[in-house]
C-alpha positions in Angstrom: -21.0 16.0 13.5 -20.9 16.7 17.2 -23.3 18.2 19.6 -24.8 19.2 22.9 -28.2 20.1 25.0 -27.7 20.7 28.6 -29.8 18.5 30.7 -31.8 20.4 33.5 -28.9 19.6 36.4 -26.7 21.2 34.0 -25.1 18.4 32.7 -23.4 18.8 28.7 -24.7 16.2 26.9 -23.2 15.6 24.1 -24.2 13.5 20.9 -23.3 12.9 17.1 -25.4 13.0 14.6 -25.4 10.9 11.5 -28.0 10.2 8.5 -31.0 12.3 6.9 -34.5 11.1 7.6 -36.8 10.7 11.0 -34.8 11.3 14.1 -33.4 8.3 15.9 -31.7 8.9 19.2 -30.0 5.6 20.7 -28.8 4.9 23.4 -26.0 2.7 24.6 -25.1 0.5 28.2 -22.9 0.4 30.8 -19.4 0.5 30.1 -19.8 2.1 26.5 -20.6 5.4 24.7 -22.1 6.6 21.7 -18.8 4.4 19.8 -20.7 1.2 21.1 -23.2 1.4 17.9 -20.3 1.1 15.1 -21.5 -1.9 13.5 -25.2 -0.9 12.7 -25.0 2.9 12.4 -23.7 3.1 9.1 -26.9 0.9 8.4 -29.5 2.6 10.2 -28.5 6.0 9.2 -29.3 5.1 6.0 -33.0 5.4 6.8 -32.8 7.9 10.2 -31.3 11.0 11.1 -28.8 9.2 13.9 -28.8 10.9 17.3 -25.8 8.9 18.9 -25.5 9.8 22.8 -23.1 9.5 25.1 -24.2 8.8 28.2 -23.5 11.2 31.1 -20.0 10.4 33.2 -17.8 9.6 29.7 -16.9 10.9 26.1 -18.6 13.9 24.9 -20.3 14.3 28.4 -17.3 13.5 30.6 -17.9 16.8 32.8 -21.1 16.0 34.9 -23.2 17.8 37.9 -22.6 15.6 41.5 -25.3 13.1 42.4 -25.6 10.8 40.0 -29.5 9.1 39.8 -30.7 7.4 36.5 -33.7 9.7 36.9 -31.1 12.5 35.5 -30.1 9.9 33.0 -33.5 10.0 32.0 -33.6 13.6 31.9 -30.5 13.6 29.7 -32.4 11.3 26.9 -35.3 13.5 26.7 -33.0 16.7 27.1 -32.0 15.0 23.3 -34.8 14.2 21.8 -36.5 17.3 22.6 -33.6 18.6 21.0 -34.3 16.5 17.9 -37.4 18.3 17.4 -39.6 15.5 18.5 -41.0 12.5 16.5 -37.9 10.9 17.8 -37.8 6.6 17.3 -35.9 6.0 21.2 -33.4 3.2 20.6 -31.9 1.8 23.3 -29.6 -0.9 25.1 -29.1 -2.7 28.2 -28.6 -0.2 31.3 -29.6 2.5 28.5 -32.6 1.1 27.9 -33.8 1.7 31.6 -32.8 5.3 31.3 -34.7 5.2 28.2 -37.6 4.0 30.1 -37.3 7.1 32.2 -37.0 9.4 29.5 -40.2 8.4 28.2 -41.8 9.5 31.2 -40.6 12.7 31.0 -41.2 13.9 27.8 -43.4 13.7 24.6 -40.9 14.2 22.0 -40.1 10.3 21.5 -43.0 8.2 19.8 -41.7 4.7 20.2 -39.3 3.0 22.2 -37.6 -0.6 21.2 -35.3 -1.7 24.5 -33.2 -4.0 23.7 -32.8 -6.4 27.1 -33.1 -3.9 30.0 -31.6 -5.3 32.6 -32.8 -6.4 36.2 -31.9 -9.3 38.5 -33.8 -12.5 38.6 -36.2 -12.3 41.4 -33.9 -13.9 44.7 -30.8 -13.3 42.9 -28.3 -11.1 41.7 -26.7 -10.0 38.7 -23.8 -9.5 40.1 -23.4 -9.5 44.2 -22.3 -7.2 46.6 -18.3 -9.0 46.6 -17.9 -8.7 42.8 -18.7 -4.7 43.0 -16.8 -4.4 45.8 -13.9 -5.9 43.8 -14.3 -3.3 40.8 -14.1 -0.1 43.1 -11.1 -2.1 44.9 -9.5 -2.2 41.5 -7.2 0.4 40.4 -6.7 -1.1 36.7 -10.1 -0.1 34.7 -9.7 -3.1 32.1 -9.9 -5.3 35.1 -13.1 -3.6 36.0 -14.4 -3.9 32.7 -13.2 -7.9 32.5 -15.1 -8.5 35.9 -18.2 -6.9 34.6 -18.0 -8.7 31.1 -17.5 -12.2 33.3 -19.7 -11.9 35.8 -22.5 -9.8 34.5 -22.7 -10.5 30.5 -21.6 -14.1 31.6 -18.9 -14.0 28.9 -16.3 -16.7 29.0 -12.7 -15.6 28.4 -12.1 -16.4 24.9 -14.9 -13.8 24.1 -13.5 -10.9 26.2 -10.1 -11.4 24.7 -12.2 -11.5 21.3 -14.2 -8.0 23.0 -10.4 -6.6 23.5 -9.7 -6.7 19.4 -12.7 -4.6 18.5 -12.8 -1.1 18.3 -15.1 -0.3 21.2 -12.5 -1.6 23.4 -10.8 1.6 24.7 -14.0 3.7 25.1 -15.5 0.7 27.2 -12.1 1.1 29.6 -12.7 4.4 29.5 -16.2 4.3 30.5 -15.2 1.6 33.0 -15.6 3.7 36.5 -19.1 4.0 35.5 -20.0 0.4 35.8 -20.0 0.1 39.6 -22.7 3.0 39.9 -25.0 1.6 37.2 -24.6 -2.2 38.9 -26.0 -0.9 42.0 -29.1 0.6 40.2 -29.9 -2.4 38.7 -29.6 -4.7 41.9 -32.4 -2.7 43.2 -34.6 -2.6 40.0 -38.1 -3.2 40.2 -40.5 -2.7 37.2 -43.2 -1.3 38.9 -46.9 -0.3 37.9 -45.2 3.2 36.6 -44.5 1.6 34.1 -48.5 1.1 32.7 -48.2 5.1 32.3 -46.2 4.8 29.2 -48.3 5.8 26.5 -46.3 5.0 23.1 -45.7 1.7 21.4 -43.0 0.0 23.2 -41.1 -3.2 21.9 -38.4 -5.2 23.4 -35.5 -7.4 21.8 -34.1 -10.2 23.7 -31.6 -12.5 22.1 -32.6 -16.5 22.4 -29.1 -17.1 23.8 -28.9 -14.3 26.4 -28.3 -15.1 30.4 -31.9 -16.2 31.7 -32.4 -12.7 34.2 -32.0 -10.4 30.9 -34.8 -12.6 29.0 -37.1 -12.9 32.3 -36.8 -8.8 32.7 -37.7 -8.1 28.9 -40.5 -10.1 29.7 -41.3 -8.1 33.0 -41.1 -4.8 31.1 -43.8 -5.9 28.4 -46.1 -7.4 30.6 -46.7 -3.7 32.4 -46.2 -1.0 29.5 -49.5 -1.7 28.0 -49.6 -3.1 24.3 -45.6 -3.7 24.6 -43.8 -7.0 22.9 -41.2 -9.1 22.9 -39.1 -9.7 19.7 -36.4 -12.3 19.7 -33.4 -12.2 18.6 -32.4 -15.6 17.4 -29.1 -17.6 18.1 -28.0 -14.0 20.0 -26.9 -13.3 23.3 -26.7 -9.3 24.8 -24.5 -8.0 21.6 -26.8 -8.8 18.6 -25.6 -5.4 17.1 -22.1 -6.6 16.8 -22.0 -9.9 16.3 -25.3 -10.2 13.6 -25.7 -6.6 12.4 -28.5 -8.0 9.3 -30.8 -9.2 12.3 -30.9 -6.5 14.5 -31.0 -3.6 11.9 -33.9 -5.7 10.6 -35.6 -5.9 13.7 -34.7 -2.2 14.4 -36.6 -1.1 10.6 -39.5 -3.8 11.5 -40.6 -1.5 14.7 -40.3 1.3 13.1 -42.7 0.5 10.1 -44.9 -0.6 12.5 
């Protein structure tokens, strides 16, 4: 079943809901919506009442107020969990997770957060530089924004993106494409700052074993300011552990949440 809350720049949110039990709101990354959780929903709504957003700029909340910031992004997550009723477990991945870890600055109504590999560049480096962004707002084709991101960012070789191209995600991530440049150039100039000893809730982060060396240093950068947070791994998994070894992550998911 679809949904909305309007966030407070007036932004339609929109969100489906799936399961009976606690409320779970997750939250997906760049270049996705709410589509991007197919592989575990089924398995996690078995235990949660499923609060699948869709991220502002795409889906269910195409139409969007001007002047994007991922503080609004932020303000859009707890816009839905307040709308959840509160005791909401905050589920969230990659670019999502650092709206999540606005959102949880902003409102009351989650009670634990699990990130799954928030992103930010190695110190001295970049995720992806200045050139390769330059290149996806020079392209007009979105898939070839998409593939540039997948390359360059996920560090995907091009036997997986063709693989990425036969799964069902595919066409809302080239939809969601023209949001990628705008979310790259919010993580270039991440810093996890001492804000971030303010959260008060329990906090875990996922990081898979085989994931590009600046996602595992930032899960680590995360935990070591939000105060009792941890880092679980995900083993023999890279930045898609939901897709590609569902079992794991939905038991890493229920772990944190019987916590």
């Amino acid at each position: 079943m679809s949904s909305s809350v309007r966030s407070p720049d007036g932004t339609v949110i929109g969100f489906e809901t799936l399961g009976d039990g606690p409320p779970m709101v997750l939250v997906h990354g760049t270049g996705a919506d709410h589509t991007r959780w197919t592989a575990v929903r089924e398995r996690l709504a078995a235990r949660y009442r499923l609060y699948l957003v869709d991220r502002r700029g795409r889906g269910l909340s195409r139409d969007e107020a001007p002047g994007y910031a991922i503080a609004r992004e932020g303000e859009d997550i707890a816009a839905v969990a307040e709308a959840a009723g509160g005791g909401v477990y905050l589920l969230a991945h990659s670019y999502g997770a650092l709206c999540a870890l606005e959102a949880v600055r902003k409102t009351d109504a989650v009670t634990r957060l699990l990130a799954y590999e928030p992103p930010r560049p190695k110190p001295g480096e970049h995720v992806v530089g200045a050139d390769a962004r330059d290149r996806m707002r020079a392209a007009g084709d979105p898939e070839e924004i998409l593939r540039i991101f997948l390359r360059e960012a996920l560090r995907l070789g091009e036997a997986d993106v063709e693989a990425m191209r036969g799964t069902p995600v595919w066409r809302a991530r080239v939809a969601a494409a023209h949001t990628i440049p705008r979310e790259l150039d919010v993580v270039e100039a991440m810093e996890f700052g001492e804000d971030l000893g303010e959260i008060a809730l329990p906090v875990r982060l996922l990081a898979g074993t085989e994931s590009p060396e600046y996602l595992r240093l930032a899960a680590d950068a995360v935990a070591a300011r939000v105060p009792g947070a941890d880092v679980v791994p995900l083993h023999g998994q890279a930045h898609q552990a939901m897709d590609f070894d569902p079992d794991q992550f939905a038991a890493a998911v229920f772990a944190f949440g019987t916590r």
